[in-house]
Structure formats: structure tokens, C-alpha cells
N, C-alpha and C positions, 0 to 999 in steps of 0.2 A: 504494500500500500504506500502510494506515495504522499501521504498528507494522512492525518492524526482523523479520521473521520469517527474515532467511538467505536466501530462497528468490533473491530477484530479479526482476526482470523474466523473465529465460529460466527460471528454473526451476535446481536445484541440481544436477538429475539431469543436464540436458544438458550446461551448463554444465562439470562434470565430467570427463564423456564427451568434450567437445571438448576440452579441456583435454589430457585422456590420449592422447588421438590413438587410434593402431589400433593399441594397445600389445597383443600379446595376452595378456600375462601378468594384465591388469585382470580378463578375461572367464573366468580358469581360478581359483575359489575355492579349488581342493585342488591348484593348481601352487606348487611350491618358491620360484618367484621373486617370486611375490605374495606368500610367508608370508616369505622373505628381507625386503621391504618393509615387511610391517604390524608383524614381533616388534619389541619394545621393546627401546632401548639398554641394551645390558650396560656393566659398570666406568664406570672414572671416564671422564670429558669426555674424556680424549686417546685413548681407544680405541675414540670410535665413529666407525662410517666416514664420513669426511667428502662423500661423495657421495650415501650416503641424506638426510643431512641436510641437503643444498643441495638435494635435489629436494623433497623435502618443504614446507621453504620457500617453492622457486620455484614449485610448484604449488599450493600456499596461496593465496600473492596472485594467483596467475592466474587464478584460483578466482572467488574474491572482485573481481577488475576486471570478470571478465565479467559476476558477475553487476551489477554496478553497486552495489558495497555498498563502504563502507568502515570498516564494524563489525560484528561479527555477534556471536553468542550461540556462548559456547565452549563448550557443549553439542551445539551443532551443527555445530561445526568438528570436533569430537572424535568423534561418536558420530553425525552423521546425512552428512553431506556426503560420506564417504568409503566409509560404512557397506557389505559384497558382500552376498551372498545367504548366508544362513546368519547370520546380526547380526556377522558377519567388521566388525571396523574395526581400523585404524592402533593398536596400541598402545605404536608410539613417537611419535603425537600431543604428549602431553601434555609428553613433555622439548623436545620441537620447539619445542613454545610457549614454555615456560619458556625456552630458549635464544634465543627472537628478540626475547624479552621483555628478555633482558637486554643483546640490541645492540642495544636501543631500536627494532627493527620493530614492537614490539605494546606498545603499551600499554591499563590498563585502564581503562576508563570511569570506574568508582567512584572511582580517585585524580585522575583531571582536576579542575579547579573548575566549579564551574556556573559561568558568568558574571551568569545572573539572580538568583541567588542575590546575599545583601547583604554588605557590605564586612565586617563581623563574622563571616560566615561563609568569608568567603571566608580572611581573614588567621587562623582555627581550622585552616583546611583546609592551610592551607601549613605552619605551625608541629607539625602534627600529623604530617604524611608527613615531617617531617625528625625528628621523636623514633620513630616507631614503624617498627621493623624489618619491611619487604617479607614480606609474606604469598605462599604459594602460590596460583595460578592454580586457581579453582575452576569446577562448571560452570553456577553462576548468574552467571558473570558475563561483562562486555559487553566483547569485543576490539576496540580500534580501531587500524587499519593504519597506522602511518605515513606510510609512502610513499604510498598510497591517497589520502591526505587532503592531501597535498603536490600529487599528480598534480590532483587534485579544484580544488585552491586556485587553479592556475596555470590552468588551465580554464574557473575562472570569472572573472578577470582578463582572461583572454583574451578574451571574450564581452562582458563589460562595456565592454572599452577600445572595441569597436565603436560604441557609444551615446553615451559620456562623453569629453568632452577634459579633466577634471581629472582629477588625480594618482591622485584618492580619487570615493567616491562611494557615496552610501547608498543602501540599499536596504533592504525590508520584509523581514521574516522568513518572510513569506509567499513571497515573491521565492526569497530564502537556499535555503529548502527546496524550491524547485522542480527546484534542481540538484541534486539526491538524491533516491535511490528513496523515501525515506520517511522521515516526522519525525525519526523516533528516531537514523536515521541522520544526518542533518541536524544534530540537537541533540547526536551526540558527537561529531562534525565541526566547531561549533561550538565546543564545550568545549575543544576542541585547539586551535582554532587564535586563540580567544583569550587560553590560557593562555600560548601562544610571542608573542603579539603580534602575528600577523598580520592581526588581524578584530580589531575593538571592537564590543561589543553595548551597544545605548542601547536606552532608553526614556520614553514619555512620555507622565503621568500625564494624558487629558484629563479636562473635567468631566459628561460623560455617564454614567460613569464606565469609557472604556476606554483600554488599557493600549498605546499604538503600540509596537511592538516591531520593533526595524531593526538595521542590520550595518552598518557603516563598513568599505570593503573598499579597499586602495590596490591602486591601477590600475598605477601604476610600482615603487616600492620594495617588498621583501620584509617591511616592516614597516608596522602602520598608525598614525598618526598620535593622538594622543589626542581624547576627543570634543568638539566646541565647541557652544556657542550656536546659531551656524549650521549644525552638523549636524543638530541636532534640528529645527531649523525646515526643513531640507531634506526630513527625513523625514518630515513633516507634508505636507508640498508631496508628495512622492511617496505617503505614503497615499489620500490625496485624488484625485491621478491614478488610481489604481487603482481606488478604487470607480466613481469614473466609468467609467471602462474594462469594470469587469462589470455594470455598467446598461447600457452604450450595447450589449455581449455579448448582455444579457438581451433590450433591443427588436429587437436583430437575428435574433435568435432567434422571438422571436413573428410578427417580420415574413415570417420564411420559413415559419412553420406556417399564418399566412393567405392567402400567396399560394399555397400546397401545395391548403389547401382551395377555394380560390377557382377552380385550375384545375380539381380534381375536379369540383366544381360544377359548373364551364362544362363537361367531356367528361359529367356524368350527364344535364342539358338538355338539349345535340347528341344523344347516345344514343337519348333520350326522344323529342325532334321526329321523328328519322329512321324510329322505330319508330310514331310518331303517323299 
């Protein structure tokens, strides 16, 4: 997928559906226990029931594991993911958010840092979220899971330490994003995790003129290390790996379409003598 559309690999619907089990109150639009579920929290914070609001939660991120995402469009968490027959959705959604939002389960895309982004933008962006007071959750904008992106981190660590015996080890951004359903996901995945410091994003200017763009990921500690000299020159070394790797893909490729045709060939021949 080339853009963060929510959907997933499985799709949202089913997703969902497996998620809720053979709950039957999901499949009755005009039953009490579903409108008990969708109405929106009344009074203050101490009088909503604390079990709609841990399920709610708990099936949020379960949502979102399965489908393989760990950001989505709060548009679609709010108004498509949950949505019954009738445009029935969740409208105690939106305090959900807002409450996970504020025990740090969700945060939003737009206040991370970019990491590509330049050191003058970066140190505007930090000085700016500590003067200006936390805006409401709207539905342009991009939710990224916490936990998700934790789960996501140790995942890929885990995968890597198979290949690498050092601590650390770079890798292409082309790489980065393979472990996510899709760029955007990818790129707020990124955003997080190297605002906490667990990933460092490099880059390196060649004179072609293009831009090697890599992740510095530590294999052992929870934190990554700052970028060196021989990082970038690492990353160089593994870009280069990699184009070779989708040439020698490409010749392997052609190689099995002319021996595909070369057997047809030979069975239209034999066909052709036996009929001669």
C-alpha cells in the first residue's frame, strides 16, 4: 500500500469482525447493548464506566495490530472502522481518544519531529509544543499507537539481531519500511521513534545527485547510539548491496521468462512433428 489508508492488509471490515468475536450485540443495530456501547460519555471523567472504556481501548489496538498498522487517520478510527448499518458509529470514540491520548497511548503525528527535516526546524518544533497549549484531536489528523510502534521496534530488532552481530546496524529506509504496511506508516513510526531515541535517521548527500536515506537501529540496548562516520559509510556499503541484489532479482527474472518460453517452444515443435 502506498499511502496509510487504515484498511491493512486484511481489510478493516474483517479485521473488526475478528476482533469482536460472535459478540451478538455487534450484528443487532436497534439492540440496547450496542446503543449502551456507541452513546457518548456523560459528566465528568469519574463517572464514566470504566469498562466501556477499557474495551474500547482494548479493541482499538487490537484493531489496528491486526490490521498491521500502527497509525491510522482519526477519521477512520472515529467514523469508518466501527461504523453498523445505518452510519451507526461509536460516539464515545472521540473522549476515548482524547483519554488515551492523555496516558500517552496515542499520540499525534503533527507534534512528533520529522527527523528529515533540518536542525532549525527541528529545535522551532520542540520550543513551540512547550509554549503552545495541546489542541483537541481532530479528524485530519494522523494517530500513532504507542504500544504498536514499541511492539513494531522490538520486532524489528529481533529480525535484525539474526543477520548482525553488532550492537547497532544500518539499514536503508527502503529496508525501515518494509517492516510496515506502508510508507506513511513507516514514516510516523519513524518520527517516534526517533524522537524517544531509539532509531537515528542519516543521510547522505551523493554526487549524482541522490539522497541515501538509512536508520541506525541498536540490536541490544533500548536506545540508539549517535550517528558516526562509519555509519554513513556503512550505509553506503549496504545501499550498494541492495541495488545489486534487485539486478541480480531482475536477471533472475528474465532468466525464468526465457526458459518458460524456450520450453513452450520445444512442446509447440514436438506438437508440430507428431502432427507432421
Amino acid at each position: 500500500m502506498a499511502s496509510n489508508d487504515g484498511e491493512g492488509g486484511e481489510g478493516w471490515e474483517a479485521a473488526v469482525r475478528a476482533e469482536v468475536g460472535g459478540a451478538s450485540w455487534w450484528d443487532d443495530p436497534d439492540g440496547a447493548d450496542l446503543h449502551a456501547r456507541f452513546k457518548a460519555f456523560t459528566g465528568q471523567r469519574r463517572d464514566w464506566p470504566e469498562p466501556k472504556l477499557l474495551f474500547w481501548k482494548d479493541l482499538l489496538l487490537r484493531v489496528a495490530r491486526r490490521l498491521r498498522l500502527c497509525s491510522a487517520p482519526a477519521h477512520l478510527v472515529t467514523s469508518v472502522w466501527f461504523a453498523r448499518p445505518g452510519g451507526i458509529t461509536p460516539l464515545c470514540l472521540p473522549q476515548v481518544l482524547e483519554e488515551m491520548r492523555a496516558d500517552g497511548d496515542i499520540l499525534l503525528k503533527s507534534e512528533l519531529i520529522v527527523p528529515t527535516a533540518g536542525g532549525l526546524y527541528q529545535l522551532v518544533k520542540r520550543v513551540s509544543q512547550m509554549a503552545i497549549s495541546r489542541r483537541p484531536i481532530v479528524q485530519e489528523d494522523i494517530l500513532v499507537f504507542r504500544s504498536l510502534v514499541e511492539e513494531r521496534f522490538e520486532d524489528i530488532a529481533t529480525q535484525l539481531r539474526g543477520s548482525h552481530w553488532t550492537s547497532t546496524c544500518v539499514i536503508t529506509t527502503t529496508k525501515f519500511n518494509s517492516f510496515f504496511y506502508g510508507r506513511e506508516d513507516a514514516h510516523a513510526a519513524l518520527c517516534y521513534l526517533t524522537q524517544r531515541g531509539k532509531a537515528r535517521y542519516l543521510a547522505i548527500r551523493k554526487e549524482d545527485p541522490v539522497e541515501l536515506q538509512g536508520v541506525k537501529f541498536p540490536l541490544v540496548s533500548a536506545h540508539a547510539p549517535a550517528v558516526s562516520k562509519f555509519d554513513c559509510d556503512t550505509l553506503h556499503l549496504v545501499w550498494q548491496e541492495e541495488k545489486l541484489q534487485q539486478q541480480f532479482d531482475v536477471l533472475d527474472r528474465r532468466w525464468e521468462m526465457l526458459v518458460y518460453l524456450l520450453i513452450c517452444h520445444l512442446q509447440f515443435a514436438c506438437n508440430s512433428y507428431v502432427l507432421w
